[in-house]
N, C-alpha and C positions, 0 to 999 in steps of 0.2 A: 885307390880305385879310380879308373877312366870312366867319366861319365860315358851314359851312353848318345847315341845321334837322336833319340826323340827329347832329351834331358838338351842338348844341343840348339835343337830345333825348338824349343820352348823359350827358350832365350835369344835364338835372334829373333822371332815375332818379337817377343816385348821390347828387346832392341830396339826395330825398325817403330814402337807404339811412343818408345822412351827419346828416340831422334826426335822425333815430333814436336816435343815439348822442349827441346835446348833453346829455341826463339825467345820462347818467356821464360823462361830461366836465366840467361842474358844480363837482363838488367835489374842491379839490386836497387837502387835508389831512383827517383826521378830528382830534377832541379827544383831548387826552389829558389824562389824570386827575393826574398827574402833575406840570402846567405850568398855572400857571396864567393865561396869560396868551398872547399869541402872541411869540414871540422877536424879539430887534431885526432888523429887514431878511428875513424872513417876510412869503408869501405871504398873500393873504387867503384864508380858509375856500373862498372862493368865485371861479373865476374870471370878471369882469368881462366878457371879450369871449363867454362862453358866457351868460351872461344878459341881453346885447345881441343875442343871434340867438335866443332864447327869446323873447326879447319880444312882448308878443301885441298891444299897445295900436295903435290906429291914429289915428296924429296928424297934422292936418291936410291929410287926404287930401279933400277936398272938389272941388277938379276935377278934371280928366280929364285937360285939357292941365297938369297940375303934376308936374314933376320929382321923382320922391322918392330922396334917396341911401341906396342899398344898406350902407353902411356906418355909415348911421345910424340905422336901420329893421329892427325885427327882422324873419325871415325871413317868417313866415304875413303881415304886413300888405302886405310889399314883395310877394310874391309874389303875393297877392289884390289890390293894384293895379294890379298888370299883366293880370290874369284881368280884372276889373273893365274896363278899356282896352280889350281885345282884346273882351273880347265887346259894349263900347257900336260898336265898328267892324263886327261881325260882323252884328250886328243892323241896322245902317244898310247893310250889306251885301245884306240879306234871308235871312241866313243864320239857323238857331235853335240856338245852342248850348243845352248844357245847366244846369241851377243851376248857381252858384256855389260851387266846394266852401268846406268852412271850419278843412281841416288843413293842414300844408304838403304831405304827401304829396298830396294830393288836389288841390294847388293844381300839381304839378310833372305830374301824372295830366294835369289838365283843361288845362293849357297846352302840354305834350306832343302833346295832338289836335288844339290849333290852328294848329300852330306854321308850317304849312305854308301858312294864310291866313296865318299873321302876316308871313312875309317876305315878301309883297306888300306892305305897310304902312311908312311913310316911317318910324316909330320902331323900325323892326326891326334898327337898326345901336345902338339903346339897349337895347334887350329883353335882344342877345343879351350889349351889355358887362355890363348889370345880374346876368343870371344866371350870367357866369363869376365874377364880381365874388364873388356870392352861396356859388359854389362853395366859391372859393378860400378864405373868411374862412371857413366852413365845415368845409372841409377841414384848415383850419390848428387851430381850434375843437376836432377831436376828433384830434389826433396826442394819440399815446398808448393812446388806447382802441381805434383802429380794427384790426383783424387784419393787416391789411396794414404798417400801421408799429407795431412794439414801442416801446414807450416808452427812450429813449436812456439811463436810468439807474436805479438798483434805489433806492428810497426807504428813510430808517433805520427799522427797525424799529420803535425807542424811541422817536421823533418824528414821524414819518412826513410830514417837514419837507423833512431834508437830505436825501443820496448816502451 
């Protein structure tokens, strides 16, 4: 079953809610003065998949017709190639969208208003897996910080490592 464009559209707002929070999502430890070094089997300073959807660089995006995967593509490039897409159709449409935006939010805004040409559009069964896709790696990205889920465990003190 294809979801539908308000099912769509429900998810990039919380997208664009869930961007927000990758800054503090970021960093799982702070230093401590104490240690000088990070401990055997310790996290890095920094979590990988949240610097993988920060990611701003846009690689290899040169056609139109090219596949890009959401789970290799941080979110503002994935997401402005699908904007990119949608509006080189809109235009051969005779339609006139607006610029380009160049945040995520603004990318989840300007595809939000098309999204209703876009499922007319034979990649609209890509669009929509792309942006659950997008969600979900997202959603998973900021457990801990979001209000909705508490973080599963209280960090030490002294380390701010362990449980």
């Amino acid at each position: 079953m294809t979801p539908t464009a308000q099912h769509t559209r429900r998810q990039l707002a919380d997208l664009a809610d869930l961007a927000a929070l990758l800054p503090t999502a970021l960093i799982t430890r702070t230093p401590n003065d104490t240690q000088r070094g990070a401990a055997p089997g310790s996290r890095p300073p920094a979590r990988l998949d949240v610097i993988q959807l920060l990611d701003r660089r846009v690689r290899d995006l040169t056609s139109r017709a090219e596949w890009v995967d959401p789970d290799r593509a941080g979110l503002l490039p994935y997401l402005w190639t699908w904007c990119r897409d949608i509006e080189a159709d809109a235009l051969d449409a005779g339609h006139h969208p607006d610029d380009l935006p160049d945040t995520v939010a603004g990318c989840c805004a300007w595809l939000a208003t098309w999204l209703d040409f876009a499922q007319t559009l034979p990649q609209w069964d890509e669009l929509v897996w792309g942006i659950d896709r997008c969600w979900r790696n997202t959603r998973a990205a900021t457990r801990g910080v979001r209000d909705d889920d508490p973080p599963r465990h209280a960090r030490c003190n002294r380390c701010h490592i362990g449980t």
